[in-house]
N, C-alpha and C positions, 0 to 999 in steps of 0.2 A: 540486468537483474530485475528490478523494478523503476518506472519511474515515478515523479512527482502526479503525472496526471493519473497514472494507473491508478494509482493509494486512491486518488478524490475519487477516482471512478467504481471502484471495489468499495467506497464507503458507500459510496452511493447506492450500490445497488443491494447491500448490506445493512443499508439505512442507519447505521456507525457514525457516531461522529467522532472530532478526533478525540477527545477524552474516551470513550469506549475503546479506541482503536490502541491506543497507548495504554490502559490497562489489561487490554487483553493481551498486547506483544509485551508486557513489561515493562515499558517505557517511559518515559515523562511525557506530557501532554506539550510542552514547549517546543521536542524533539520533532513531535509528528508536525505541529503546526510549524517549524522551520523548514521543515525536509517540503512538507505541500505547496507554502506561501514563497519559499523563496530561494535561493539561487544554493542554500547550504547542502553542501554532499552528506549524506551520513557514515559513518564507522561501517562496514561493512556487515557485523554482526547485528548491528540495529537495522538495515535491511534484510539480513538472513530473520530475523525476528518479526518484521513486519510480513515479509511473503507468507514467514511459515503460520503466520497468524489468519492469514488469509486463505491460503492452502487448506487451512481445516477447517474453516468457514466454506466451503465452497466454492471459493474462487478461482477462476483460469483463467491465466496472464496469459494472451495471443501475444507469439514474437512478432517482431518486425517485419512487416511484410510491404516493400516498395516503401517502406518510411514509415509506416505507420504501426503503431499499435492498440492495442486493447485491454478489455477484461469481457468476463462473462461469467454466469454462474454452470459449475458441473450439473448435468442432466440428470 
């Protein structure tokens, strides 16, 4: 779905930190800084909330490709 480094890498390039990012998907600030900093899984609806926060921000999540992935912004 998403992972931890996409989030940092879509703030990044969104220049979001996570208090923006967590009020913009509805969330608590605690939630985004656990999910980024460290090993906790999210509820799956708190990742369908963060994508779709990003989705309309412009964001595109590249899938995995040989291992790897990404972000970038829509053209």
């Amino acid at each position: 779905m998403i992972t931890k480094e996409q989030s940092r890498a879509a703030r990044g390039l969104l220049d979001w930190s996570q208090t923006q990012l967590a009020a913009k998907a509805g969330l608590g600030e605690s939630t985004i800084r656990s999910f980024e900093n460290g090993p906790r899984s999210l509820h799956p609806s708190s990742l369908v909330a963060i994508k779709s926060t990003f989705d309309a921000a412009g964001v595109v999540f590249i899938e995995a490709i040989g291992g790897e992935t990404g972000v970038r912004l829509r053209d």
